[in-house]
N, C-alpha and C positions, 0 to 999 in steps of 0.2 A: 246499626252498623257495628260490624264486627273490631277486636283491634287492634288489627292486623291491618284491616281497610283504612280504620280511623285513624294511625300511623302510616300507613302509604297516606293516604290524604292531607297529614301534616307536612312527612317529607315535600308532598309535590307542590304546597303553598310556601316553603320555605324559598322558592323560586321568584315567588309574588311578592311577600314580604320577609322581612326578616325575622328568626325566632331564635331564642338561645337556647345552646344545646346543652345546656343544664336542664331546662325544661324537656324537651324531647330526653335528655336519659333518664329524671324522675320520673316521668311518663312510661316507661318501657321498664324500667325498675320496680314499678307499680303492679306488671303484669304476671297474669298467676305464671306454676312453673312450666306447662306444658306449652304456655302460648311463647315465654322467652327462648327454651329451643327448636321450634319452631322459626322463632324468627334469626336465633343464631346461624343454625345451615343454611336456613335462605340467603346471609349474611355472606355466609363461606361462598356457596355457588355464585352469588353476583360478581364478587372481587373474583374468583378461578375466571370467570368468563370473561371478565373486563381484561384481566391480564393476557388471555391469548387472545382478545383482538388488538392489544398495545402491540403485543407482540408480530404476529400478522404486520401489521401497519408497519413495523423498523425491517421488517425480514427485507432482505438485498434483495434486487428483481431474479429471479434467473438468467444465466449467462444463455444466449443463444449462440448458434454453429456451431453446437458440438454435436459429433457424429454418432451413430450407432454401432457397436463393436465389430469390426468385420465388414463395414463399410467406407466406400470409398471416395471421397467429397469430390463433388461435381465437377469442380475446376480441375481435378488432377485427372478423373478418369481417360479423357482423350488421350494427354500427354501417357497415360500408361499403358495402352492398347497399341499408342503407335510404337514404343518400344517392343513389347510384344508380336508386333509384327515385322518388326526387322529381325527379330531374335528368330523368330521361324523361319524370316526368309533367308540369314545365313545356313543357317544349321542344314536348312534343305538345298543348297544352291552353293555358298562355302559365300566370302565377300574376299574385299579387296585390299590392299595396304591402307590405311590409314589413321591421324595424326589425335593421339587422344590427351583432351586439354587437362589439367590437374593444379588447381590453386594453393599454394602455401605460403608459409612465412619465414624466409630468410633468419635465423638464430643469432648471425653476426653483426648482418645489418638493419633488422627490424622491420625492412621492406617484406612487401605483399608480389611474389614470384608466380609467374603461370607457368607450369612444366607443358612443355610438348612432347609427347612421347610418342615413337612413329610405332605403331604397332605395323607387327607385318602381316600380310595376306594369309588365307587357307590353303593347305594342300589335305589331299587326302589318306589315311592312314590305311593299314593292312585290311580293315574293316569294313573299309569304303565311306568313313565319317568324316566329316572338314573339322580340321584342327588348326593351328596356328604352326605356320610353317616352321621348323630348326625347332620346334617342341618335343617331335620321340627322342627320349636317352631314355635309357637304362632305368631310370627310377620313373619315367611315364613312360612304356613300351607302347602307347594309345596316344601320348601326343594332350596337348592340353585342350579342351574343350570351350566352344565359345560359350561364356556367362550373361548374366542379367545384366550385369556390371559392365561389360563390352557390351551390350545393346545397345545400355544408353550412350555410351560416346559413340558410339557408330549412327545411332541415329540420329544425332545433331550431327553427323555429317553428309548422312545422306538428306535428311530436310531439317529447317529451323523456321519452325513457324512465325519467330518477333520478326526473324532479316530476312523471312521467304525466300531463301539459298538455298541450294544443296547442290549434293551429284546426283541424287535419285530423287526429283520431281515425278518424274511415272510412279514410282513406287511408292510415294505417299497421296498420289493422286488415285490410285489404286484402294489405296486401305481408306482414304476420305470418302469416298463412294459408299465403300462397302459401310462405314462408320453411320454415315449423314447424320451429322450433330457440328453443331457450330461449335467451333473455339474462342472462347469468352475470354481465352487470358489476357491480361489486360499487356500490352507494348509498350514496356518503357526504355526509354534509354540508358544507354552503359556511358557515365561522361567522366568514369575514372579512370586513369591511366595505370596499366598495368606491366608490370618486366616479363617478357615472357622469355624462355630458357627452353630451347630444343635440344631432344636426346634420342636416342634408339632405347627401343626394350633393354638391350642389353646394356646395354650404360645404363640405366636406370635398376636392374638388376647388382651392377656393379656397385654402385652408387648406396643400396641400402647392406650391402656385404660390408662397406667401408666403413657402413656408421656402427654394423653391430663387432665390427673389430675395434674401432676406437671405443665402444662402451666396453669391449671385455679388457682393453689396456689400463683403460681408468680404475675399470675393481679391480683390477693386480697390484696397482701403485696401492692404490685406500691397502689391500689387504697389506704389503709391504708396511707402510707407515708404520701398521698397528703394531707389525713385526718387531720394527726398530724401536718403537716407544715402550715395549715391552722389555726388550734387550735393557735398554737403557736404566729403566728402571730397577734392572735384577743386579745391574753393574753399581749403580749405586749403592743398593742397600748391602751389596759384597763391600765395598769399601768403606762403609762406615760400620760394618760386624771386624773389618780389621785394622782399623783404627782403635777400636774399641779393647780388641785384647791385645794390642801393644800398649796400650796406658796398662793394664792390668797384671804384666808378666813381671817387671819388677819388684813389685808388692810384695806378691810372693814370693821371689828371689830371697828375697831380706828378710823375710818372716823364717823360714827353713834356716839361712847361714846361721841366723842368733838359736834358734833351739838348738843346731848342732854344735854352737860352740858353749852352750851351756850345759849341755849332757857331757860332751870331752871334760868339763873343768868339774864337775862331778864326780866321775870316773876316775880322773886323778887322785882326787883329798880321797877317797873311800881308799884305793892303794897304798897310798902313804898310811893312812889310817891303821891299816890291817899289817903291813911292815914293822911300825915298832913295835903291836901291839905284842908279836911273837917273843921278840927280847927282854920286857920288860916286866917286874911281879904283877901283883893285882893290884896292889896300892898304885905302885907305881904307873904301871897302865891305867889306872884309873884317872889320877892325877896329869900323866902325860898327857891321856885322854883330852881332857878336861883344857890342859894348855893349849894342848897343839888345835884343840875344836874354837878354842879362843881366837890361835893366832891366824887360824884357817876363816875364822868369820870376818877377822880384820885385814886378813890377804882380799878373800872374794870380796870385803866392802871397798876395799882401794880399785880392784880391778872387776867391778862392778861392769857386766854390760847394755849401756845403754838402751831404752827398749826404743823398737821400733815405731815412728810418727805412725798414724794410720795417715794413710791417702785417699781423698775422695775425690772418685772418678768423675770426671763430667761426662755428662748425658750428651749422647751424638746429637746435632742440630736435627729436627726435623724439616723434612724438604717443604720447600714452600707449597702453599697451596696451590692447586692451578684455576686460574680463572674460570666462573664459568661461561659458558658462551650464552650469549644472549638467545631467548627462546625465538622461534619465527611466530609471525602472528600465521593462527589456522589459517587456514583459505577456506573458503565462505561455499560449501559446495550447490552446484548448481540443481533447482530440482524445477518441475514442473507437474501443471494437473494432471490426474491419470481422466484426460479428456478424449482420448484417442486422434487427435489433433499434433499437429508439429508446429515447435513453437525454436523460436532463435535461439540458437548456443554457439560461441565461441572455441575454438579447440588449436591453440598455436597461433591465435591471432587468423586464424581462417573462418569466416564466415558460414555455421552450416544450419540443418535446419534437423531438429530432433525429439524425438516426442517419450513417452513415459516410459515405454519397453525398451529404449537407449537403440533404437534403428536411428540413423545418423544420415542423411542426402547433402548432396551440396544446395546453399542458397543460391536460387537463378533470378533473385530479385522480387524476395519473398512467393516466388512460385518454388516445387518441389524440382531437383536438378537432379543431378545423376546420385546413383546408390556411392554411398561411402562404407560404410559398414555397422558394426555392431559397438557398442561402447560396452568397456566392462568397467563396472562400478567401481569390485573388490582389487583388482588387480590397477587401476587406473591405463586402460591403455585400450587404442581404436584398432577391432578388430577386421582388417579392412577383406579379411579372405572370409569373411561369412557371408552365407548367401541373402542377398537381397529378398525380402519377404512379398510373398504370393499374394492380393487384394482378392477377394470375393466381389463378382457385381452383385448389383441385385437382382 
């Protein structure tokens, strides 16, 4: 027996009885060098292999229902062909007035609001296309065209397959034929109560002109504040730059009077000095000198002038600090798998449903509801004028 075998044969009785593994590493310490690396890589590969089935073994199951890129889950494709079939049958046919629903959230009062918005009828334009009536001006000489985004409210109002309503039964009796596929979505009921709020397009047009006036009112005031807090500031620090040189203008006042009266009384003794010096001999000038510089040191000692105190200026206060303002805690931004799936997100406290490339629908009760639009990440804001994206069948 080899001893390599004869050590597999130890390990596998160490199962049967017990053995100390002082003995088994004397035993393997014993062996020449070619058979100990040999059994060290053999060593390595068992533990690499044992660790990726540990590993294996903890790995999370796979997630199932997730889609194929550019494909379209089961449960939504009907609800989005019969959209597309209304969308065709305006655009070729024109449609009729009608009332398109729009859920929000009240900012004042924190209530959940349903807008009714009457959209109005098609007429036809120079072209002979159906447009949306009182749409050609000036800046649309064409008139606004019917979207993906009015199919879906039009087609919850021509049929609703949870409340089997509509106005147009024929017409989704029509596209069910031609479809033949059953609707699985599952029927649950609405048992929330809701505020709804009717308007016309044009009141609702009016309505978002108000809000982007009161937003450009609000940055004039902010820009204003910054104005005054700047003024104010500049007013200050002028009023303590002149406070500061009226402490300072006396000082010097006083410092200038005493040198000028000290050059005068100067000027004088030098005059007098030079007067008798003319009249009298050298002795005597020298002598008079001599007195009169005497009585001249004891005049200027009697009438001595005071020197000037220095003054030390105080230091202007500096303004107080300004508090700082408390920091906001981040907001926790919202993300999801890139599953191609739509999964729940809040937006104003309105319920909607959105998936990794930030398309956006309303929730119809965890089914897919009408198109909302696009979210933009960088800028934070619902871009509700882009167009609802195009599904491939298979």
């Amino acid at each position: 027996m080899s001893a390599i075998a004869s050590l597999a044969a130890s390990s596998t009785s160490m199962t049967e009885e017990t053995r100390p593994i002082e003995e088994i590493i004397q035993e393997i310490c014993g062996l020449p060098t070619d058979l100990l690396g040999r059994i060290s890589k053999q060593a390595v590969d068992e533990m690499g292999r044992r660790a990726k089935t540990s590993a294996k073994s903890k790995k999370a199951p796979k997630k199932t229902g997730s889609m194929p890129k550019g494909r379209v889950p089961d449960q939504l494709r009907k609800p989005r062909e019969w959209v597309n079939h209304v969308k065709a049958d305006a655009i070729a046919n024109g449609w009729p007035s009608y009332t398109m629903h729009q859920t929000r959230k009240n900012k004042e009062t924190g209530e959940k609001e349903e807008e009714e918005i009457v959209m109005p009828a098609s007429e036809q334009n120079a072209e002979g296309a159906h447009v949306f009536e009182g749409s050609i001006t000036e800046k649309l000489p064409k008139g606004r065209a019917f979207t993906h985004k009015d199919a879906m409210s039009l087609s919850a109002v021509y049929w609703k397959v949870k409340t089997q309503k509509g106005d147009r039964q024929d017409l989704y009796e029509e596209f069910d034929t031609s479809y033949q596929e059953d609707d699985n979505v599952s029927q649950a009921s609405d048992s929330s109560e809701k505020v709804v709020v009717r308007m016309t397009a044009a009141e609702k047009e009016k309505q978002k002109e108000e809000k982007a006036a009161e937003k450009e009112r609000e940055k004039e005031r902010k820009k204003q504040e910054k104005l005054d807090e700047k003024e104010r500031k500049k007013q200050e620090k002028a009023n303590a730059t002149g406070k500061q040189e009226a402490k300072s203008t006396p000082v010097k006042k006083v410092v200038k009077v005493v040198k000028a009266a000290s050059a005068a009384a100067s000027k004088a003794e030098s005059a007098e000095i030079d007067a008798d010096s003319i009249s009298l001999s050298p002795v005597a000038a020298s002598a008079s000198s001599s007195s009169s510089s005497s009585s001249a040191s004891s005049a200027a000692a009697s009438s001595k002038i005071p020197e000037a105190t220095p003054v030390k200026l105080a230091k202007p206060a500096k303004p107080a600090a300004k508090p700082m303002a408390p920091k906001k805690a981040k907001k926790e931004e919202w993300t999801c798998p890139n599953d191609n799936l739509v999964h729940s997100w809040e937006n104003d406290g309105v319920k909607l449903l959105r998936n990794f490339a930030g398309q956006v629908w309303m929730d119809d009760e965890g089914q897919l509801g009408e198109w909302v639009g696009l979210w933009n990440k960088e800028k934070k804001f619902l871009d509700t004028d882009a167009p609802a994206p195009e599904f491939e069948d298979e």
